[in-house]
N, C-alpha and C positions, 0 to 999 in steps of 0.2 A: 414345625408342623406345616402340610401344604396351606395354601391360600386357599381361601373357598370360593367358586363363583357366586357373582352377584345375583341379586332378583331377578334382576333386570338381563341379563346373562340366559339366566337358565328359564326364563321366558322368551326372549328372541330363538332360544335353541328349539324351542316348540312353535312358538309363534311360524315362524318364519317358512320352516316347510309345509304344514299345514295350508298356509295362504297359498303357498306355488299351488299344491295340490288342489285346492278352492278354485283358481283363477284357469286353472286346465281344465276342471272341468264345467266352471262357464262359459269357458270359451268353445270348448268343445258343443252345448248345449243351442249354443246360437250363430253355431255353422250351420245354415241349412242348405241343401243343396235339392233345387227345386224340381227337377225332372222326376224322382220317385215320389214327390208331393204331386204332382200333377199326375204321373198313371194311377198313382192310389184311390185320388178324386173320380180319378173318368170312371173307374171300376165301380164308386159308389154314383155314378150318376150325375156326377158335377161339374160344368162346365166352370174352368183355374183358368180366368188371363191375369195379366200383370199385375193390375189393380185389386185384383182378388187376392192375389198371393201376396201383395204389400200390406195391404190387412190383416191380413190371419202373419202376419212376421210380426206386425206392430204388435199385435193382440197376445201372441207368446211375449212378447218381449215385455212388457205392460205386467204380465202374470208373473214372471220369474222375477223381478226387480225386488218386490219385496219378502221374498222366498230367501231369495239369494243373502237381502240386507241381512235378516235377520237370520239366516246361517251364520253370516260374516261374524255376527255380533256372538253367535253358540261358541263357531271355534275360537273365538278370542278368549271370552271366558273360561273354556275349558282349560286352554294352553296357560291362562294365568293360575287356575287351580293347581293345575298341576305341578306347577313351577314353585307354588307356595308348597305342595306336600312334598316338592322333593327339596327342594332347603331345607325346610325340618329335617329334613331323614339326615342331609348333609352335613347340618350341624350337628343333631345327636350320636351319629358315624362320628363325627371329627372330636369330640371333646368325649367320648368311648375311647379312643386311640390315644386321645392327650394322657386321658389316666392310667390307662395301660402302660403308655411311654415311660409315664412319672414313676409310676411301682416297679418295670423293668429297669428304669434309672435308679432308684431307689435300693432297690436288688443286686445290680451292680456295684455299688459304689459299698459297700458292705465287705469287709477282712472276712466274716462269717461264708464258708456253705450257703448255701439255701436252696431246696430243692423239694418240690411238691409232688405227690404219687398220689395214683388213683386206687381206690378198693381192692384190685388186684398188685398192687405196689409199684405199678410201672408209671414212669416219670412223666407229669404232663409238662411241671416247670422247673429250670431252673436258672440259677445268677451265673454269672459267669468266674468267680469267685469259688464254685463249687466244680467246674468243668475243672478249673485250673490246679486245682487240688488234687482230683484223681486222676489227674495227666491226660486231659481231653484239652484239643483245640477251642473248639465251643460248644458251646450248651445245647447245642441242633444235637450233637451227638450222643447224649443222652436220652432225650425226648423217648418216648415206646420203650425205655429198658429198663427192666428188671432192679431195679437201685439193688436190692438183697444181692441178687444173685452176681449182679456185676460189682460190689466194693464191699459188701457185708457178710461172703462165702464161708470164712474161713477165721479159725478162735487162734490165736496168739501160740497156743500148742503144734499148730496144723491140722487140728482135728478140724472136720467138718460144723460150719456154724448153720443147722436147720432153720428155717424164716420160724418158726411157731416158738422156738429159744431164742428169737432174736427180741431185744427189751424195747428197740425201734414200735417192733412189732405190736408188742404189747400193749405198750403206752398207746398207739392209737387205737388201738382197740377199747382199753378201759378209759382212757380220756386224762389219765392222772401225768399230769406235769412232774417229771422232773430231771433231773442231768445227772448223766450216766459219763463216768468218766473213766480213761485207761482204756479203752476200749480200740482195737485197730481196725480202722479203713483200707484198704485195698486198692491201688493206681490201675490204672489201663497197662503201666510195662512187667505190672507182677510184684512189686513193693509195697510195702503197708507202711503206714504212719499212726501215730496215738491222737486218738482226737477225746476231744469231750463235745457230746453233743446232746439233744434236747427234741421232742417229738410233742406236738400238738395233734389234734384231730381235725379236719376241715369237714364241717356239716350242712346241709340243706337244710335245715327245721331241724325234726328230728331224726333225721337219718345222716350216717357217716360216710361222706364220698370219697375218703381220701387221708393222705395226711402231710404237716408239713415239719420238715426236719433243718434240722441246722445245726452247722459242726464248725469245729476250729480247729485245726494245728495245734496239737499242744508237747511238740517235740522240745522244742525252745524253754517252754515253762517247766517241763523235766527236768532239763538240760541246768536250769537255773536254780530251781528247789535244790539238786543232789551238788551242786559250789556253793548255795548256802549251808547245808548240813555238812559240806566236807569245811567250808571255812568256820565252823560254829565248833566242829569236833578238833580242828588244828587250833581254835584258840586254846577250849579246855585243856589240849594236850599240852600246850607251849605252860598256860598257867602252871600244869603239873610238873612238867621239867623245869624248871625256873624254881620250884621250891628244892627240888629235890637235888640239881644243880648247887643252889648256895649251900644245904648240909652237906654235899656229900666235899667237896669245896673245902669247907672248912675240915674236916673230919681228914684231909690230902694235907692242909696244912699242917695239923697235927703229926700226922707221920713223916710230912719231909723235916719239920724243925727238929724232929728228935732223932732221924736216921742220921740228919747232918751232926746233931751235936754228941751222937755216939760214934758218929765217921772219925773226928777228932781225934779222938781215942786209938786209935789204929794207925798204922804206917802203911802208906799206900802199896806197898811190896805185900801186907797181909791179904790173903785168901776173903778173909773177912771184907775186909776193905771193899773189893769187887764186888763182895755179894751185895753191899752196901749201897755201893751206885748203883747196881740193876735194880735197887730198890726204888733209889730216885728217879731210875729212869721210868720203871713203872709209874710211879706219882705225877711224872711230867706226860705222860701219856694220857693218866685220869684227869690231869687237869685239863690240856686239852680238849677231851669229853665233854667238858662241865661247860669249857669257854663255848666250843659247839652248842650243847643245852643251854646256854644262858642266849647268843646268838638267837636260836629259835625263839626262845621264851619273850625277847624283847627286854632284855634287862642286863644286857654288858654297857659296858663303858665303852664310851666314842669319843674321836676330837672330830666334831662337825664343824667344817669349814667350806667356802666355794672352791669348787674346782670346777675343769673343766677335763668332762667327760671322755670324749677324745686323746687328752690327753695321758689321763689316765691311765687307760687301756693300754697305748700304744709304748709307756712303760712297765706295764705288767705283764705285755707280751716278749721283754727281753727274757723273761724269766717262764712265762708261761710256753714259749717253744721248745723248751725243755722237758716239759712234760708229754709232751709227744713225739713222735718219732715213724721213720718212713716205716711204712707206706702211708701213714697219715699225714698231711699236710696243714699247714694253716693260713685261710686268706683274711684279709682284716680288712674291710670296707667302711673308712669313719664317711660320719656327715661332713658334708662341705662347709654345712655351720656350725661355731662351736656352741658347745651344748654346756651349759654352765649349771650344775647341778651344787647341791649343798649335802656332803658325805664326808666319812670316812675312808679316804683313799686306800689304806690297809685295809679297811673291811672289802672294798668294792675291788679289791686287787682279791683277796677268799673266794667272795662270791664266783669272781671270772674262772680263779682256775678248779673252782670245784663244779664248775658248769663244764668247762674245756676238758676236765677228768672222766667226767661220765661220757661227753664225749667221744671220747676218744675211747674208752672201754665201751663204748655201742658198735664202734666198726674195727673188731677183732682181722678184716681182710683187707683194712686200708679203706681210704678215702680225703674227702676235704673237709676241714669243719670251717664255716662261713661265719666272723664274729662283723658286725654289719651296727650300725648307730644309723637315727636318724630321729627328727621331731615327730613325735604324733601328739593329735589333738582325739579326745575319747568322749565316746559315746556317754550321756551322765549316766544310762541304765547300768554301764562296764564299771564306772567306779562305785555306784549305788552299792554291785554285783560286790566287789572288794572291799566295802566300808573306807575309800578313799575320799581324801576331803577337800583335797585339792581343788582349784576352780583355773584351770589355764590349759597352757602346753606342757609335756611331758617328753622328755628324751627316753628312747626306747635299745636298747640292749636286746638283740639278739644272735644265738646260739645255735648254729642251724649244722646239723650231720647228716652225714646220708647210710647211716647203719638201721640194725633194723625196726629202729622204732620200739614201741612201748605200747601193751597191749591196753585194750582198755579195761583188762579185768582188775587188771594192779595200777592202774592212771591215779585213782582216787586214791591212793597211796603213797606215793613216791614222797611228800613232801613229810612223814611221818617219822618222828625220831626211830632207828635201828631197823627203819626197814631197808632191807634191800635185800637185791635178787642174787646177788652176786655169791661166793663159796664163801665159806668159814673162811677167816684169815685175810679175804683180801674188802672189805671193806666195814665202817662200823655200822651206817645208814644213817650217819648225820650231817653227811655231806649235802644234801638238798634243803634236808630241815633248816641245817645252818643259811643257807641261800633265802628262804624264805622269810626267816627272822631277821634274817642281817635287813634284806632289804622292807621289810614290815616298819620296820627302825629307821628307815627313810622316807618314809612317807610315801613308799610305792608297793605293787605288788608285783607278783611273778606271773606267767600264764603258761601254757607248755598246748602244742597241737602236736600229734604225731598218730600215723599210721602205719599196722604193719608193713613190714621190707621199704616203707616211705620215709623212712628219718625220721626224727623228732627238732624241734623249736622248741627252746626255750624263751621269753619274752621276757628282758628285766625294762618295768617302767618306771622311770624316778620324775617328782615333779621341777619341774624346770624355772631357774630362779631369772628375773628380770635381769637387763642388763646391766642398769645402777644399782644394783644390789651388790 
């Protein structure tokens, strides 16, 4: 805040002209210039010599002396009065500004909106936290506007949002508090966001001047509720395959022990014979199935040992460039460091080429797929987000294509036993699920970003073991 002037200051600033203006005009008073003194006398009859007029000089001068003192002594005191009522004024000016500063600071420093409207709804205040939200440089820009009409227009359908429908509205009107949530805000470039916000009344006594609003962003906290319900619905799913997996399991061994022990029975030149093995070869396909569902479910068998991640890969791609083919290409970018993870190297060899598979069935007209390692350290809201328990660094796996991505209508889906988008015949839909569980079963999660004709990322993260370990 500015410095205030002193007493002492802001009485010399009056003092000090005042006295010039004093001292001019005593000076001025006791210039006399004697020749219009002496025709004025002769006209009333008076004979002025020297001695006369040195008289009548002394005799004013005698009279003004204590005129003058005690002038001297008015404007001092005045100029000191006044110097004491404008300090006051200056102090209660300056610590008026201190609190406004502190509430505008106050206001600022706030995640929240905040923004205050007059009876007619147009904005007198706002933080800068609320400019920033509907796409305004600063909060000048708001000031005189319509809040309703400029970010509250328009309902989630495109129908028209009338101010006397609007619950903003309302709430200040009947005074009743509370948070209305889902509701979209409207930017300066034409975009809306989901906010939840909250409406108070601002009152003089008893009458209502205004009101004051406050809102959040609440894209983020959607965004996280609808990965909790997808990872709460992928548990139950995984529990469900996982049982139905070990009957159906056993009920495959069943049939392959007696298909074998009627095989037997037959001369491999018999008709029979064949139909026999297509029998098993069905049976090695449902098991398969089951090892996928069990994969998801978190309940296959592992040999967990250290490896190293890089390594890994960089062997699974003798065999994974096989699954592609031109026009699709594959570049494999490891970490510089090695990344020492604790897995099953056959599993974490499925995971790769059932990520490299879909892949590669996303860019039917060619491309690159980018398989890329490197440390990441995570955010604890991202593991909270995964129910990971991990406390360190994590080696990260990523899958990156440049086909056309994956919409978000089916996003929440993909990691689902038997879905997929693909024809009859060419996929079961547990090529992801499997990817999920396998790596569930390592102590890490998956994550997937992808926008239409943008590609898709796939993210595998696994936790990352010390080096004496």
């Amino acid at each position: 805040m500015k410095k205030l002037p002193s007493q002492h200051r802001l009485f010399l600033n009056r003092f000090i002209p005042a006295t010039l203006l004093y001292l001019a005009c005593i000076l001025f008073l006791i210039q006399f210039d004697d020749q219009p003194l002496k025709r004025f006398l002769l006209q009333l009859g008076v004979h002025a010599d020297s001695k006369f007029l040195s008289q009548l000089h002394q005799h004013q001068f005698d009279s003004l002396v204590p005129a003058g003192v005690f002038l001297f002594i008015a404007i001092t005191a005045v100029c000191l009065f006044f110097s004491i009522i404008r300090r006051r004024q200056l102090v209660g000016l300056s610590k008026q500004q201190e609190y406004l500063y502190k509430i505008q600071l106050l206001l600022d420093s706030t995640q929240e909106g905040i923004y205050g409207a007059d009876y007619e709804g147009r904005c007198t205040l706002a933080n800068k936290a609320c400019a920033k939200l509907l796409g305004y440089d600063s909060p000048d820009e708001l000031l005189g506007q319509s809040m309703h009409d400029l970010m509250h227009h328009t309902r989630p359908d495109g129908r028209p949002y009338p101010a006397e429908d609007c619950s903003a509205h309302r709430m200040s009107e009947t005074g009743v508090v509370g948070v209305i949530e889902n509701e979209l805000f409207w930017r300066k470039d034409g975009s809306s966001f989901p906010v939840s916000y909250s409406v108070l009344p601002m009152r003089d006594g008893n009458h209502a001047i205004g009101m004051v609003c406050s809102f959040t962003d609440i894209t983020e906290k959607l965004q996280v509720e609808e990965q909790l319900r997808q990872a709460q619905k992928m548990e139950a799913v995984g529990q469900l395959s996982g049982g139905i997996a070990h009957d159906f399991n056993n009920i495959l061994q069943i049939v392959s022990n007696n298909t074998r022990f009627v095989m037997d029975r037959y001369d491999k030149t018999d008709p029979v014979y064949s139909s026999l093995e297509e029998m098993l070869t069905a049976v090695e396909r449902g098991s398969n199935l089951t090892r996928s569902m069990l994969a998801f479910s978190r309940k296959q068998f592992m040999r967990i040992r250290p490896v190293e991640l890089n390594q890994v890969l960089s062997d699974a791609l003798i065999l994974g460039k096989k699954l592609v083919s031109q026009p699709v290409y594959l570049e494999f970018l490891p970490c510089q460091e090695p990344l020492l993870v604790a897995a099953d190297s056959t599993l974490m060899q499925q995971v790769l080429f059932n990520l490299l598979t879909n892949a590669r069935d996303a860019m039917p007209d060619g491309g690159a797929i980018t398989i890329s390692t490197r440390l990441a350290e995570l955010y604890p809201e991202l593991l909270a987000l995964h129910r990971c328990s991990h406390q360190g660094m994590f080696a990260r796996l990523s899958i990156i294509d440049q086909g056309c991505g994956i919409p978000e209508a089916i996003r929440q889906n993909i990691f689902d036993p038997f879905f997929t988008t693909k024809e009859v015949g060419l996929g079961s839909g547990l090529g992801l699920s499997m990817v999920f569980g396998t790596v569930q079963q390592h102590g890490g999660f998956v994550t997937v970003a992808s926008s239409p004709q943008a590609g898709t990322t796939f993210s595998v993260y696994l936790p990352l073991l010390a080096e004496e370990s």
